[in-house]
DSSP file (Angstrom, degrees, kcal/mol; ACC not computed):
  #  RESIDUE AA STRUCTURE BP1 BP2  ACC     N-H-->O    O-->H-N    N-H-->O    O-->H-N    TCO  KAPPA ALPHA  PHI   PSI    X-CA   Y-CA   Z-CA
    1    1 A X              0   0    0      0, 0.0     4,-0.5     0, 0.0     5,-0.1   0.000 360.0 360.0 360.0 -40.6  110.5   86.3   18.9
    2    2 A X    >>  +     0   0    0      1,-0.2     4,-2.1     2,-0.2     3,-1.2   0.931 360.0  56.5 -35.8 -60.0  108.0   86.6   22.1
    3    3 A X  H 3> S+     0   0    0      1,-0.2     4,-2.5     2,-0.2     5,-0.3   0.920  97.5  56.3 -53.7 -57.5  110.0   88.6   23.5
    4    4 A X  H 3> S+     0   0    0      2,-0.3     4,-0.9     1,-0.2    -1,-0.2   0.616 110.6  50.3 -39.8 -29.7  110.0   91.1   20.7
    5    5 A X  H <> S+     0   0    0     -3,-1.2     4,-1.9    -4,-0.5     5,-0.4   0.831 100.4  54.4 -63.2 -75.1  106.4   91.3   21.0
    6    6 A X  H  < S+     0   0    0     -4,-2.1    -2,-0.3     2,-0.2    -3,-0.2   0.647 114.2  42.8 -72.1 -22.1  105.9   91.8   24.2
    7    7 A X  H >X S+     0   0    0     -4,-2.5     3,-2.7     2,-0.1     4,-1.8   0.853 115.8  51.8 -77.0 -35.2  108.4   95.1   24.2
    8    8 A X  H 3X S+     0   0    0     -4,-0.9     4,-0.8    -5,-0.3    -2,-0.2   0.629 102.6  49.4 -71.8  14.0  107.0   96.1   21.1
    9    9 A X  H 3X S+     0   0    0     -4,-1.9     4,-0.5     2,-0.1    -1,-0.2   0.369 111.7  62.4-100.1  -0.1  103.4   95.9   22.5
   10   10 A X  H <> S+     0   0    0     -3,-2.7     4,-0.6    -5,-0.4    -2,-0.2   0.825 102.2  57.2 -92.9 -18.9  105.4   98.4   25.9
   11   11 A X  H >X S+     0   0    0     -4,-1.8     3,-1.4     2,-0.2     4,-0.7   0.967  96.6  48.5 -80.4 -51.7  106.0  100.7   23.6
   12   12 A X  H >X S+     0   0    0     -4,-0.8     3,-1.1    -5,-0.3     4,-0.7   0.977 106.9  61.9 -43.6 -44.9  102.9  101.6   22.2
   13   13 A X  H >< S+     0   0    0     -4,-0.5     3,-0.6     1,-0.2    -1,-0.2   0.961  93.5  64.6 -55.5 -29.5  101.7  101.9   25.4
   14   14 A X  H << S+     0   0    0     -3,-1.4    -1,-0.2    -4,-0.6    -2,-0.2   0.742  90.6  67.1 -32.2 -41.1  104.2  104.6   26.0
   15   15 A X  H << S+     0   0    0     -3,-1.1    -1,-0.2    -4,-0.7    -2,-0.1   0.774  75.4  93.3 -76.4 -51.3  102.7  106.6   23.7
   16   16 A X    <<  -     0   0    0     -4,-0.7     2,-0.5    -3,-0.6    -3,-0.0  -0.288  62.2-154.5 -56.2 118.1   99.6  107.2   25.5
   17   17 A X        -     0   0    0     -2,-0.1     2,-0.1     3,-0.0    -2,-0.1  -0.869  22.2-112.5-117.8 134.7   99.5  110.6   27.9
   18   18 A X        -     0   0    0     -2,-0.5     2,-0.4     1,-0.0     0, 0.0  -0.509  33.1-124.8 -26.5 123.1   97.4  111.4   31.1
   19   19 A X        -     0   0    0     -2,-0.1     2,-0.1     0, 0.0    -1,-0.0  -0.878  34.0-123.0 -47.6 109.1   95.1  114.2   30.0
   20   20 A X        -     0   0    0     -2,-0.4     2,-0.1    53,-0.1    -3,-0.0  -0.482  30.9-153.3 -88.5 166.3   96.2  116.3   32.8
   21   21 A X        -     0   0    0     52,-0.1    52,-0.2    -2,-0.1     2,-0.1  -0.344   1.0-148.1-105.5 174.1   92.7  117.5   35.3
   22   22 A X        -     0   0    0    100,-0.2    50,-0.5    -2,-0.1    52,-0.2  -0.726  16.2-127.5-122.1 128.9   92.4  120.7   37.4
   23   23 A X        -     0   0    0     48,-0.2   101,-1.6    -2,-0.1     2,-0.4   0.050  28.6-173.5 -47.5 148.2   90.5  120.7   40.5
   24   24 A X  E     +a  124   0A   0     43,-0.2    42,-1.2    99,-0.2     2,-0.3  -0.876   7.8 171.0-158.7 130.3   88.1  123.6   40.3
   25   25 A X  E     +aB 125  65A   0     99,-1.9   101,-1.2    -2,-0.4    40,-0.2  -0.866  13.6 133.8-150.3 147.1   85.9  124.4   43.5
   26   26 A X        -     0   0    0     38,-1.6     2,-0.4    -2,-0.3   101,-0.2  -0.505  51.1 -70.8-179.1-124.7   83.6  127.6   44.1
   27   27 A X        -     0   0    0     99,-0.2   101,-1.5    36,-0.2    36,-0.3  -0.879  32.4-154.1-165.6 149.8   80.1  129.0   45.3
   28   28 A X  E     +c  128   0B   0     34,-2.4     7,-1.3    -2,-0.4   101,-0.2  -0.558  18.1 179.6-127.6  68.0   77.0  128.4   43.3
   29   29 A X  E     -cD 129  34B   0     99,-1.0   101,-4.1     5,-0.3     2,-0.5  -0.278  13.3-169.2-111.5 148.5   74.4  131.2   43.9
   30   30 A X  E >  S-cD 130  33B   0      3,-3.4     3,-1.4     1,-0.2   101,-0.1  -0.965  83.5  -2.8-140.4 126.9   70.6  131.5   42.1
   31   31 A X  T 3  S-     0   0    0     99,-0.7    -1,-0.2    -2,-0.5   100,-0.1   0.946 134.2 -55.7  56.1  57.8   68.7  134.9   42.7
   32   32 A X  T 3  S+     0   0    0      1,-0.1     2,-0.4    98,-0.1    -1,-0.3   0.471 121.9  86.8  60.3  15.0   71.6  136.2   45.0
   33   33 A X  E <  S-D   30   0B   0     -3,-1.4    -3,-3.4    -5,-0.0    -1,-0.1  -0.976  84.0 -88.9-131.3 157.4   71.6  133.4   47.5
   34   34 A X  E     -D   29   0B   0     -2,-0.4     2,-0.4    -5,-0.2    -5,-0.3  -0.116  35.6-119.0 -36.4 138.5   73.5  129.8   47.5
   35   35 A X        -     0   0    0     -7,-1.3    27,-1.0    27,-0.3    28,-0.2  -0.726  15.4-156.3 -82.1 136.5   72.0  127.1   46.1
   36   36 A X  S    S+     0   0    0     -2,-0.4    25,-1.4    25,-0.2     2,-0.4   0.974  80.3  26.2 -83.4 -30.8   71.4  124.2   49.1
   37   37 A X  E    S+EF  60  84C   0     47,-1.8    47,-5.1    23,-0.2     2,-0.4  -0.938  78.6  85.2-122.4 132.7   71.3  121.3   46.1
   38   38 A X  E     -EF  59  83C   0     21,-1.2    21,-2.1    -2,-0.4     2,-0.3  -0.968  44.5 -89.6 165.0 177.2   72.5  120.6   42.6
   39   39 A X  E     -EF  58  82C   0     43,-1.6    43,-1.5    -2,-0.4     2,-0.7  -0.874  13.5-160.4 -96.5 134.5   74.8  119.4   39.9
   40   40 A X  E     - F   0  81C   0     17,-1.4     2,-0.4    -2,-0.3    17,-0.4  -0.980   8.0-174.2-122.8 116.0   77.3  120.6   37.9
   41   41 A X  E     - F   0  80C   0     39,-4.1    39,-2.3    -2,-0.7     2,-0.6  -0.972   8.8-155.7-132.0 168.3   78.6  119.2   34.6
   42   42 A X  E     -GF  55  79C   0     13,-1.5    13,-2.2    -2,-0.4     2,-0.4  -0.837  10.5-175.5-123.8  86.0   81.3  120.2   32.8
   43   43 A X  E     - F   0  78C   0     35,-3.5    35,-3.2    -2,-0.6    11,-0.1  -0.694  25.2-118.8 -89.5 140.8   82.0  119.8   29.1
   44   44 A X  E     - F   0  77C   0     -2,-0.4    34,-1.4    33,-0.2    33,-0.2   0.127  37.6-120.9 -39.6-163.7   84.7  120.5   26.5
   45   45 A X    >   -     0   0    0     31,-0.5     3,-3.6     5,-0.3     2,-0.2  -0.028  33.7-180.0-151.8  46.4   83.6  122.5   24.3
   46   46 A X  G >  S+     0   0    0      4,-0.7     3,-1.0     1,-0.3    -1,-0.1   0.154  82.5  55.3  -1.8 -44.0   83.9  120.7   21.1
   47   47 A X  G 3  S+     0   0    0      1,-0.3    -1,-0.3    -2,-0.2    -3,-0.0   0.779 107.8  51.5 -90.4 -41.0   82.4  123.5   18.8
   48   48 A X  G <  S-     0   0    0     -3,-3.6    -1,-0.3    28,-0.1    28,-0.2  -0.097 129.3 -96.0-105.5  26.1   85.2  126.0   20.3
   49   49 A X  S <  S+     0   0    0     -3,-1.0     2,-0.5     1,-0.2    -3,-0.2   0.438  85.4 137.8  84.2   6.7   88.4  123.1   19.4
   50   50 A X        +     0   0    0     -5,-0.1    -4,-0.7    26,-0.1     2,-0.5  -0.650  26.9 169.7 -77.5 111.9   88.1  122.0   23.0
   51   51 A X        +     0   0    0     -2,-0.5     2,-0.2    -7,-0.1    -8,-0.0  -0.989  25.8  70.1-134.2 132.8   88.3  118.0   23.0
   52   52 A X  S    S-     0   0    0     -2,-0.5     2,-0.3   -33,-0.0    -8,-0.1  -0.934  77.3 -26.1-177.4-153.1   88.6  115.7   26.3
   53   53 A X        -     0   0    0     -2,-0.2    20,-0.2   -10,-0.1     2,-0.1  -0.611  52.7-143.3 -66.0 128.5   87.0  114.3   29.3
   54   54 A X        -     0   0    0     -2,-0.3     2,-0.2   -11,-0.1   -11,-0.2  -0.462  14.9-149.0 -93.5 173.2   84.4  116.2   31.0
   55   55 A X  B     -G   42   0C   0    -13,-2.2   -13,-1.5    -2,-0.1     2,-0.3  -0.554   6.5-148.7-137.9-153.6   83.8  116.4   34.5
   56   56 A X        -     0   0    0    -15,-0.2    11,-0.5    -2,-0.2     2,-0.3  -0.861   7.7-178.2 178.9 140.6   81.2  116.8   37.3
   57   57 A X        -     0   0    0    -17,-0.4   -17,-1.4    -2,-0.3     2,-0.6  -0.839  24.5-121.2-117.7 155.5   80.3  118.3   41.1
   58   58 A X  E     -E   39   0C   0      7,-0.4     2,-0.3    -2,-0.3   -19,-0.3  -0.929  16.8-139.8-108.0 134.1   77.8  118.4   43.4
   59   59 A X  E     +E   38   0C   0    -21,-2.1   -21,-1.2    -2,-0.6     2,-0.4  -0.634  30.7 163.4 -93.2 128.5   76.4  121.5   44.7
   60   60 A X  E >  S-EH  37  63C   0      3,-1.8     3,-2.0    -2,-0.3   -23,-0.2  -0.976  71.4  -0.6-131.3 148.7   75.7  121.5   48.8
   61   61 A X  T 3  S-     0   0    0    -25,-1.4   -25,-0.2    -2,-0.4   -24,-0.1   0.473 128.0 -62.5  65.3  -0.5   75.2  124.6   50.8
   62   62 A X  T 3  S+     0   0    0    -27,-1.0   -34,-2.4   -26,-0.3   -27,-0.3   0.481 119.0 107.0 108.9  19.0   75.6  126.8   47.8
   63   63 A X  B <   -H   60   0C   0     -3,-2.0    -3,-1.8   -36,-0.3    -1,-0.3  -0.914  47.0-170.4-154.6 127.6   79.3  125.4   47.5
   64   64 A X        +     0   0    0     -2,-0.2   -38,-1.6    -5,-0.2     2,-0.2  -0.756   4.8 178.5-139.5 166.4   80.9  122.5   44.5
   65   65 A X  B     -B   25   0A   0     -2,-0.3    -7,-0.4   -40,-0.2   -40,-0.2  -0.668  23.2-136.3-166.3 103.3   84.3  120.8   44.4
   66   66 A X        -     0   0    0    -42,-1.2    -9,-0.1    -2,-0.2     5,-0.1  -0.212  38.1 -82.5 -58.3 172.9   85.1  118.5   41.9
   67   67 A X    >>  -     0   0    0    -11,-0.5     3,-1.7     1,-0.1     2,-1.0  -0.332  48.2-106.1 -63.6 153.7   86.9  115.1   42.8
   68   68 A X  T 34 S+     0   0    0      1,-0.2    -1,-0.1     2,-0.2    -3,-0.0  -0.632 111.1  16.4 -89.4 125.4   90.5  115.3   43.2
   69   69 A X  T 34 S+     0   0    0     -2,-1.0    -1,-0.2    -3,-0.0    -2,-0.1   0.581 119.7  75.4 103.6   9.5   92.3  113.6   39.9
   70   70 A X  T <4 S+     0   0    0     -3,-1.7    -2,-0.2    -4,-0.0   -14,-0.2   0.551  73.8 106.2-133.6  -2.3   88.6  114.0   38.1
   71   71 A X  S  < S-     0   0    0     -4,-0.7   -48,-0.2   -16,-0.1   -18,-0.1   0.208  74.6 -50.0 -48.3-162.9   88.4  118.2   37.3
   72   72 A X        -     0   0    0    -50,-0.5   -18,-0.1   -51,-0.1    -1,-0.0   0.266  19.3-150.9  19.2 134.0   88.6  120.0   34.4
   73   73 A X        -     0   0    0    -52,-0.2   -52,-0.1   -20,-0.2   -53,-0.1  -0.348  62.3-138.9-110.3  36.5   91.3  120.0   31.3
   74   74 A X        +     0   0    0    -52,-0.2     2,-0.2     1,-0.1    47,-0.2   0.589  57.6  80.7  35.6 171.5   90.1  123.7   31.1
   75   75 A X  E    S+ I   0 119C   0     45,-1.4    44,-4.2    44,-0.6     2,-0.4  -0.786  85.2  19.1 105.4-161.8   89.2  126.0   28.4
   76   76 A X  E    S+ I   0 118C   0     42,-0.3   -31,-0.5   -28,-0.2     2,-0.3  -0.625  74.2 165.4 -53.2 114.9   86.2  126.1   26.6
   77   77 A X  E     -FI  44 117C   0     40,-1.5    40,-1.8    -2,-0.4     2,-0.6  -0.963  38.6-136.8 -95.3 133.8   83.4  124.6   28.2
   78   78 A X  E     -FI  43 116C   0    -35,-3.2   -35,-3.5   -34,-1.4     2,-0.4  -0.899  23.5-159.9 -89.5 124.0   79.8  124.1   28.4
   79   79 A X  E     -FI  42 115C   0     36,-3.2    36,-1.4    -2,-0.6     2,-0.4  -0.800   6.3-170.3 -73.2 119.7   78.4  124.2   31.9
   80   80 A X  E     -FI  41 114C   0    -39,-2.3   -39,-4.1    -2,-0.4     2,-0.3  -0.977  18.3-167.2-131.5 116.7   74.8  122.5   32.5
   81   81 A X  E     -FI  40 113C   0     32,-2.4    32,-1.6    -2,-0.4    31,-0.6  -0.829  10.8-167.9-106.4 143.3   73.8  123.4   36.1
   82   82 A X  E     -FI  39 111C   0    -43,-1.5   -43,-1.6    -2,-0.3     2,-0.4  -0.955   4.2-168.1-125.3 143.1   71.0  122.0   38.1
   83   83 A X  E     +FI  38 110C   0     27,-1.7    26,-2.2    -2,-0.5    27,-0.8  -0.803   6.4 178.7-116.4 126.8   69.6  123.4   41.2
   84   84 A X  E     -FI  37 108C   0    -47,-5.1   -47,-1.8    -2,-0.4    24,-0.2  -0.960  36.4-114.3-130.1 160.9   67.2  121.9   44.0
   85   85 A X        -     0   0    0     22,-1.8    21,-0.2    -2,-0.4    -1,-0.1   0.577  38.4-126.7 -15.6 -35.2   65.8  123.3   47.4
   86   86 A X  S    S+     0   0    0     19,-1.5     2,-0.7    21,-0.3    20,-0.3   0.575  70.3 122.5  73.2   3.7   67.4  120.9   49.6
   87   87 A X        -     0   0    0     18,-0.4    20,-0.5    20,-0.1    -1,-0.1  -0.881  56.9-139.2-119.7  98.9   63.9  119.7   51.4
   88   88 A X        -     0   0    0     -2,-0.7     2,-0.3    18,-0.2    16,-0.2   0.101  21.5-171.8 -41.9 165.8   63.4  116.1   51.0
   89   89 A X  E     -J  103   0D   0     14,-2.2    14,-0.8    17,-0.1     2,-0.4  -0.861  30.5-113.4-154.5 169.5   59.9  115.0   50.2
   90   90 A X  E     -J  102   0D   0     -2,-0.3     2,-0.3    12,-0.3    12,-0.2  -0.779  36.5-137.1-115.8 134.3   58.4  111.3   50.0
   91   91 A X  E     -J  101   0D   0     10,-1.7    10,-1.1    -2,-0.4     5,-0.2  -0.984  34.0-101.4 -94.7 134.3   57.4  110.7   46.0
   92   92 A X    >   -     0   0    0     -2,-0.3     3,-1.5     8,-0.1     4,-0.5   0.381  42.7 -82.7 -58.0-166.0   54.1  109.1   45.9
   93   93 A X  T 3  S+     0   0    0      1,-0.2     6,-0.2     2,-0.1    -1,-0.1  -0.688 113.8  27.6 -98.6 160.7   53.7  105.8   45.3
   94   94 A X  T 3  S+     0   0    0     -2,-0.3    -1,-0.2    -3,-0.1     3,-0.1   0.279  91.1  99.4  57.3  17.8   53.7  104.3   41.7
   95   95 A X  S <  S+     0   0    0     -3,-1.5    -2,-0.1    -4,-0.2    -3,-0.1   0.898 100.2  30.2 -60.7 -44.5   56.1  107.5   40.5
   96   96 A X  S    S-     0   0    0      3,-0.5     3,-0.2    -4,-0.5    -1,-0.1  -0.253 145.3 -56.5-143.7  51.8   58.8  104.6   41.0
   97   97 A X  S    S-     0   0    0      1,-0.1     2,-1.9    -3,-0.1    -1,-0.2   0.824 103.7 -59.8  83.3  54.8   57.3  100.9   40.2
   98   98 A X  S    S+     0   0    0      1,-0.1     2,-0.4    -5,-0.1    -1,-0.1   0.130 113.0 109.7  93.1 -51.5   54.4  101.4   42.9
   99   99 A X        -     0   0    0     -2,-1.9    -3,-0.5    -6,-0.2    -4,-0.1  -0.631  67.9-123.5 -75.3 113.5   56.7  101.9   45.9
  100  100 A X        +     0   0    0     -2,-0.4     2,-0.2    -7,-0.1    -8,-0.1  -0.336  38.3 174.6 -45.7 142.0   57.0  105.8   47.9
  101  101 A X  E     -J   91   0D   0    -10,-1.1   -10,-1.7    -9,-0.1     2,-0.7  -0.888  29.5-107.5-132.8-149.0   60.3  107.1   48.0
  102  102 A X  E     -J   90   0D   0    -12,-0.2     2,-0.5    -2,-0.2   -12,-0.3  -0.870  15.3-146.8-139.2 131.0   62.3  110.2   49.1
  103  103 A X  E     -J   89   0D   0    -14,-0.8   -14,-2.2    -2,-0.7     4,-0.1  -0.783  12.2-158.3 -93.8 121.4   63.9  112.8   46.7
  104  104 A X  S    S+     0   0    0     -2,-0.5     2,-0.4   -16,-0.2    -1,-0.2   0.943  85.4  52.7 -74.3 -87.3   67.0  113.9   48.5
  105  105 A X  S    S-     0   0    0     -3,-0.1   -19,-1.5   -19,-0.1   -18,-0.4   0.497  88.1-157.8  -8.2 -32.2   67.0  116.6   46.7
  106  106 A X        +     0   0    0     -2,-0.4   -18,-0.2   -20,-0.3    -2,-0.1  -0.074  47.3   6.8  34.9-146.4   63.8  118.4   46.7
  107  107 A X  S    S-     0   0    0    -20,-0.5   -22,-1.8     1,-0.1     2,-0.7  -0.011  72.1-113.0 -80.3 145.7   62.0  120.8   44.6
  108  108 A X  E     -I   84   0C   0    -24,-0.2   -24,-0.2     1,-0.2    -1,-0.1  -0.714  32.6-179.0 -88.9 117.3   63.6  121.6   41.4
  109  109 A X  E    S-     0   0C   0    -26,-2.2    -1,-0.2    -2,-0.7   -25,-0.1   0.743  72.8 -39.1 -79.4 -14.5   64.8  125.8   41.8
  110  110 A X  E    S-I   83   0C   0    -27,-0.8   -27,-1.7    22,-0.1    -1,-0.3  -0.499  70.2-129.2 143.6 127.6   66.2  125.5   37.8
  111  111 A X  E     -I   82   0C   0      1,-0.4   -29,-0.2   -29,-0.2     2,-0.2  -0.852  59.6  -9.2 175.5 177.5   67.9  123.4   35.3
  112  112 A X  E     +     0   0C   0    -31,-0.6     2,-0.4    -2,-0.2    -1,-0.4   0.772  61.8 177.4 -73.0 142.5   69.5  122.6   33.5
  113  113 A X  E     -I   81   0C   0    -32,-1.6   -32,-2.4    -3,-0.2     2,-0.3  -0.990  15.6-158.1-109.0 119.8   70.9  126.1   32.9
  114  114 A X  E     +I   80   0C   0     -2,-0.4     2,-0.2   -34,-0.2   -34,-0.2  -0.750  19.4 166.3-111.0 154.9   73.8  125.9   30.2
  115  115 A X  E     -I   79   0C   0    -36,-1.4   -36,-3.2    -2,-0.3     2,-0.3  -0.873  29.8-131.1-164.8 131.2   76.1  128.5   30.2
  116  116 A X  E     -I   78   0C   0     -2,-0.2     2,-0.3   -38,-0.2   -38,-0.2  -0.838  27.3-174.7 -95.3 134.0   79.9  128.5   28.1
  117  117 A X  E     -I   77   0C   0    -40,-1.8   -40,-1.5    -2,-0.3     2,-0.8  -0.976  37.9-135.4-134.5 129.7   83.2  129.5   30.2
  118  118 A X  E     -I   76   0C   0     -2,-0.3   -42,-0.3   -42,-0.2     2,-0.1  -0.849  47.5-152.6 -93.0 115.8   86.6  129.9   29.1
  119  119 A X  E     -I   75   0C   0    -44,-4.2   -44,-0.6    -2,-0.8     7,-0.0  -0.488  20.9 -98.4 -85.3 166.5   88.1  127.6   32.7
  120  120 A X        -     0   0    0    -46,-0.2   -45,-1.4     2,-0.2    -1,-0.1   0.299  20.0-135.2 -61.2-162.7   91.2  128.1   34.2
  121  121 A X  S    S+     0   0    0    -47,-0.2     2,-0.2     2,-0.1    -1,-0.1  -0.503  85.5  61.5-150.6  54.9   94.1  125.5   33.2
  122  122 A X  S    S-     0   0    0   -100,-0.2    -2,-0.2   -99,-0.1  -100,-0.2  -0.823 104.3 -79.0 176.5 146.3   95.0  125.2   36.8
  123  123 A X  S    S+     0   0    0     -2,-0.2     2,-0.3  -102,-0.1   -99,-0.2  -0.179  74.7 131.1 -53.5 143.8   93.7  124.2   39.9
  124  124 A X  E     -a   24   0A   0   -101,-1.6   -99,-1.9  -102,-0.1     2,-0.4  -0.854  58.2 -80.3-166.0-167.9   91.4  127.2   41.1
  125  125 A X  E     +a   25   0A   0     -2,-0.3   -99,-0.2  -101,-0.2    -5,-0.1  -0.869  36.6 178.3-137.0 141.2   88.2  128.8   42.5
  126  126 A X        -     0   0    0   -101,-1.2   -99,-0.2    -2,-0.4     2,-0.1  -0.513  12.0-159.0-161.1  86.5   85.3  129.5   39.8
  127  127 A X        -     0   0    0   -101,-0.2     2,-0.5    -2,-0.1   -99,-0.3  -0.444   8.8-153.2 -37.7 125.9   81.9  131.1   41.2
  128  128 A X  E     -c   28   0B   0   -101,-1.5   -99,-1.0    -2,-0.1     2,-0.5  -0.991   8.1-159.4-101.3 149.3   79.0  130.6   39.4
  129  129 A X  E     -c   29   0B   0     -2,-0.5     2,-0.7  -101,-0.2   -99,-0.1  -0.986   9.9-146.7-143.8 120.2   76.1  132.7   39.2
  130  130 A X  E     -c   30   0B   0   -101,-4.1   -99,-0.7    -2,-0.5   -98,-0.1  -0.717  18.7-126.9 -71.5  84.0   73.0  131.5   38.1
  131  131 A X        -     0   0    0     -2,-0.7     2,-0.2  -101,-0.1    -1,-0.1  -0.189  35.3-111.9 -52.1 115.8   70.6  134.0   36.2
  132  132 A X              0   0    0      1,-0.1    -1,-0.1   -22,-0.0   -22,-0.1  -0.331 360.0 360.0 -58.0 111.0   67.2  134.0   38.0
  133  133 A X              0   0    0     -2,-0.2    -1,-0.1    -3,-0.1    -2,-0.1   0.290 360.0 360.0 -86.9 360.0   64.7  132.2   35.2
């Protein structure tokens, strides 16, 4: 009778599918040049029947790559971008319990910017371009 259990608890696991990802890697530009810092995330796009895991990059040099095995399930998405300078800075002290530290980042150029994108459903290249605020 144990036994009986323990394959019917292997089959319900069966059942259960990978959401398949796609990598999706590109150029990120604000006011016609790259952005040196930033974020990306990436959500379905619930409102448009789009349901899964979302996913996220980081923008250096004007340039984003999600992890490989973490993109996209494509379709409709909302994008929420954020963009920084790139020129660390010290933040004074008591921003962050009393103690300076240093924003890797630097100065904020814009964000979050949403913007909705029908994405590929395959690994690809996807530019974005940031509308100057």
């Amino acid at each position: 009778m144990a036994i009986a259990a323990v394959i019917a608890g292997s089959v319900v696991g069966c059942g259960r599918h990978a959401v398949e990802r796609f990598d999706l890697a590109g150029t990120v530009t604000y006011d016609g040049k790259p952005v040196p810092k930033g974020y990306i995330v990436f959500r379905p796009d619930g409102s448009a029947g789009n349901h899964g895991p979302g996913a996220q990059a980081d923008i250096r040099d004007g340039k984003y790559a999600t992890l490989p095995g973490r993109g996209t399930i494509g379709g409709p998405h909302e994008i929420q971008l954020f963009g920084f300078d790139g020129k660390a800075y010290e933040t004074p002290a008591g921003i962050s319990g009393g103690r300076p530290t240093m924003n890797q980042m630097g100065a904020r150029l814009f964000g979050p910017v949403m913007m909705k994108s029908d994405l590929p459903k395959l690994h690809a290249t996807f530019d974005l371009v940031v509308p100057k605020q």
